[in-house]
N, C-alpha and C positions, 0 to 999 in steps of 0.2 A: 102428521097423520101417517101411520104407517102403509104398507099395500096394502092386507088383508083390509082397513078401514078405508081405503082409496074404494074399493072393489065393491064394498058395502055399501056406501055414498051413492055410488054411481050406478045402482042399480035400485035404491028409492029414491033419486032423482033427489038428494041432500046434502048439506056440504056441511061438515062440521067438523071442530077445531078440537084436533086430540093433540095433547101431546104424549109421544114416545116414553114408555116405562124404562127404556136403556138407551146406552149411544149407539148410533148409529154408525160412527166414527171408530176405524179398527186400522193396526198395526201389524204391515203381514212384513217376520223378515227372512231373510238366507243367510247364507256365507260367502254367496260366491260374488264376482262383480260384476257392477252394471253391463257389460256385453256378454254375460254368460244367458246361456241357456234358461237357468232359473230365474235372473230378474226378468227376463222377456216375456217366460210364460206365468210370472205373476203379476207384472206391468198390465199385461193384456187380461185376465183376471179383474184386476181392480177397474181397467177400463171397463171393460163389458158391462161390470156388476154398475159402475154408477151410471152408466148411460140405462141400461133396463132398470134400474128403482129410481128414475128422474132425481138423481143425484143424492137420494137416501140415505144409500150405503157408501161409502167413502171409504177408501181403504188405500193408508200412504206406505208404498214400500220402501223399504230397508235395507240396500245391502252390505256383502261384506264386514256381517257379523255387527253390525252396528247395534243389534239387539240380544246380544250375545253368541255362541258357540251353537251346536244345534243338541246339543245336550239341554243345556242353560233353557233353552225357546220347548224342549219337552216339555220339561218339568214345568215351566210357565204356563203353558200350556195347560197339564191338567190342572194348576192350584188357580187357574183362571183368569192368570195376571199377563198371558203372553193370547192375540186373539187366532194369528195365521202364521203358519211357517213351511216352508221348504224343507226336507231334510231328505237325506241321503240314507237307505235302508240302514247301512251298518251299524248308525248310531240310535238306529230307532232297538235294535234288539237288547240295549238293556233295558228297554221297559217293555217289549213285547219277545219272548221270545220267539215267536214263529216265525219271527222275520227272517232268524239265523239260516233258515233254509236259501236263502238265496247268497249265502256265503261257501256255498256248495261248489267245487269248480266246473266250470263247463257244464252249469246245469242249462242254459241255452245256448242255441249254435248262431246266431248273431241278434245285433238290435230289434231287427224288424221280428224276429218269432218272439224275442221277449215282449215287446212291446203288445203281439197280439194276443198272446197267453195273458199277460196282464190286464189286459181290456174284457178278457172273458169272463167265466164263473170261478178259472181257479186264479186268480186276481183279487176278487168279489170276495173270495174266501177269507183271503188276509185280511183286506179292510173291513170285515164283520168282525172281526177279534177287537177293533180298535176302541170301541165305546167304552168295554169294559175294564177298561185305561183312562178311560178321564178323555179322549184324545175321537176326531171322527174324519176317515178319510175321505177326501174330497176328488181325488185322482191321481195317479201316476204321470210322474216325466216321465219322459224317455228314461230306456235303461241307457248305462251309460257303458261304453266299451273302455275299461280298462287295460292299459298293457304297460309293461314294464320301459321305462328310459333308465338309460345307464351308460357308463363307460367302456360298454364292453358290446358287442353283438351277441345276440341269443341266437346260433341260430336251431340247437335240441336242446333237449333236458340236462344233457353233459355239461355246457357252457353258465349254467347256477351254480356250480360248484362253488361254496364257499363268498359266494357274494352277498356282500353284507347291503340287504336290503330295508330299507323303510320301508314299512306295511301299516295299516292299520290294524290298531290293537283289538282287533275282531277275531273271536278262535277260529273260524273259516281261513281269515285271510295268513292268520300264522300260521296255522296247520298246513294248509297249501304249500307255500313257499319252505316250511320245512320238508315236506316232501319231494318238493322239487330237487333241493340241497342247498338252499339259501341259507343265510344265516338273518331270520325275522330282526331288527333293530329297531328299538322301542325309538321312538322320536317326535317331539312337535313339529307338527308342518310349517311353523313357522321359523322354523332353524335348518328345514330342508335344503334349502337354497345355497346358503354358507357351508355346510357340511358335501356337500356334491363338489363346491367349487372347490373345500379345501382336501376333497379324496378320502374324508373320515367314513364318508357310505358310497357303496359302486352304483345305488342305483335307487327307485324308488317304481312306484302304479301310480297312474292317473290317467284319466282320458284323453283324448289329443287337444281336446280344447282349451283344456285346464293347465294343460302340459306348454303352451304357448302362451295364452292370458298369463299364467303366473310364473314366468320367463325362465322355465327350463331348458329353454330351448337355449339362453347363452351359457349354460354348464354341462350342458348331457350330450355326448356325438353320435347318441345312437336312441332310435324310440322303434323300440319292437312289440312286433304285433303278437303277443303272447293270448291274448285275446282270455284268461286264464277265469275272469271274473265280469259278468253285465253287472253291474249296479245298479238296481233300481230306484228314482228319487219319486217323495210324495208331497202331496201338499194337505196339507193337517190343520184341521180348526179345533180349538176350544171345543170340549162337548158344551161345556158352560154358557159358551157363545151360543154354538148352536141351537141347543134348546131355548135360547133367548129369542131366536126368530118365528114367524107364526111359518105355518105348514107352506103359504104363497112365496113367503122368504127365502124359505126351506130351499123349495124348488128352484127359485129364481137366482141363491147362491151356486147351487150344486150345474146347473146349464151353464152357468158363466163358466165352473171350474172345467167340463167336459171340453167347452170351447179353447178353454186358455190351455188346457192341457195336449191336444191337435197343433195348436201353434207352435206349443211347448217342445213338440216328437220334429216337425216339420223344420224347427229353428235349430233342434240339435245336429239331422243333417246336415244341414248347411253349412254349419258350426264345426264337424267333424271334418269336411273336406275343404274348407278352408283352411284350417290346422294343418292338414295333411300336407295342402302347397305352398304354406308357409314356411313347413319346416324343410322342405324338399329347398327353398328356394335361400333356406339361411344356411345349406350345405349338412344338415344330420341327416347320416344313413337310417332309412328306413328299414327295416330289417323283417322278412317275413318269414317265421318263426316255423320250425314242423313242429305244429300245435299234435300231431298226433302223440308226441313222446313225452310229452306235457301232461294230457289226457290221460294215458297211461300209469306215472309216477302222482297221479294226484287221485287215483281210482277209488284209495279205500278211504278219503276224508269226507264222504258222501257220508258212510254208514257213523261214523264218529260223531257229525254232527246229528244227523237222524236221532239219535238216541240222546241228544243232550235238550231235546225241544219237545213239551205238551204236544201231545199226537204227532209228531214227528212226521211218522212213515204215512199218517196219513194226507199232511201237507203235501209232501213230498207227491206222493202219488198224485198227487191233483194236477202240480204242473208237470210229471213227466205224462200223466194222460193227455192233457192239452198240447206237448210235443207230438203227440202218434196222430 
């Protein structure tokens, strides 16, 4: 018996024996691993949702790509075969491009004002795009603070010169770093590790959590705070799916995601500054960066992408209004 028919039951005082038109039973996965940020605030997710539907809804998480890549978990997603997924904005923009707006540099000035811009209406804005993709957002991680580790100190825009960096194959993220004076180097992240230790690339992005979990920290002598890029992650359902739930489901998914996703901003903290005296305590110089001259050399990739995205300038304008 589903809720809506729970609800129904128990208000003419009847009890009767439906069975479910679908499974109730779903598959949410990520990439990252079980002590990241994103299985914690989908773990909490799946809990919440089966304790509020007395155990209805079930949802076994996945990490560490065990359900594929977060491209792979898209596209599943809208052909209806993948139910829940975490994914990281940058790989959502080849199927939405509006998302490309947040490959902007230094479109927010740290976690906490992304994360409350994103909470707002110009947040709300993105995830209204989403339906029309097959795909329905459910909430925002935390953004996540990206910054450059390498073999070198950053400490202005001078010291890019010619460093050959891993970026993600996102036109924000190369355009950036080409403006900086990097040299963008196409690469699997999964080869990143070996090509650091063996000096084939000076350096790479990722956040500090990531940058420890996935042990940069015994190849890189240095993780500077370039601050260059917030990353925003979301957590995305099947429209498929969702249209399968009644309006009471509806509701009772999307409170669990609100929930899981507060845990999700709260555990990234945490997550961030434990990183930070970990790495202080395995001897890599921290390095803090004059993000002003960064700022500057990355000024005109704003309008570049502006114009490569459906209303673009008017994205755009939505979260620098929710900055003022």
């Amino acid at each position: 018996m589903n809720l809506l028919q729970k609800t129904t039951a128990a208000i003419f005082g009847v009890m009767l024996t439906v069975v479910p038109s679908y499974a109730l039973d779903m598959n949410l996965g990520h990439t990252l691993t079980p002590d990241s940020p994103f299985h914690a605030g989908a773990q909490k997710f799946a809990d919440i949702l089966e304790e509020r539907s007395d155990g209805e809804i079930n949802i076994t998480v996945f990490p560490h790509s065990q359900l594929g890549g977060e491209l792979t978990m898209i596209q599943g997603a809208q052909m209806g075969t993948e139910d829940v997924f975490v994914t990281g904005q940058s790989t959502l923009t080849n199927t939405a491009r509006e998302f490309l707006i947040f490959d902007i540099p230094y479109l927010f000035d740290s976690v906490d004002q992304a994360n409350e811009i994103l909470a707002g209406p110009a947040g709300d804005k993105f995830l209204d795009v989403l339906p029309e993709y097959g795909l329905v957002g459910l909430g925002w991680f935390s953004a996540m603070e990206r910054n450059v580790f390498a073999s070198r100190p950053i400490n202005s825009v001078d010291d890019f010169a010619g460093m050959k960096m891993r970026v993600i194959q996102s036109p924000g993220y190369v355009d950036s770093y080409s403006a900086l004076g990097a040299q963008p180097t196409p690469m699997a992240y999964a080869d990143l590790y070996l090509a650091l230790q063996q000096g084939v690339i000076d350096g790479a992005d990722t956040s500090p959590d990531q940058f420890v979990s996935d042990k940069f920290i015994e190849v890189s002598d240095y993780y500077n705070l370039t601050r260059v890029h917030y990353m925003p992650a979301l957590l995305i359902m099947s429209k498929s799916r969702w249209d399968s739930f009644t309006a009471v489901e509806q509701e009772m998914v999307q409170q669990a995601a609100d929930e899981a996703m507060a845990y999700a901003q709260d555990y990234y903290k945490q997550a961030y500054d434990n990183a930070i005296t970990e790495m202080e305590e395995a001897g890599v110089t921290i390095v803090e960066t004059d993000v002003d001259t960064l700022v500057e050399a990355t000024d005109p990739v704003a309008q570049q992408l502006i114009d490569q995205i459906p209303d673009g300038q008017e994205f755009y304008d939505a979260v620098i209004s929710a900055r003022n």
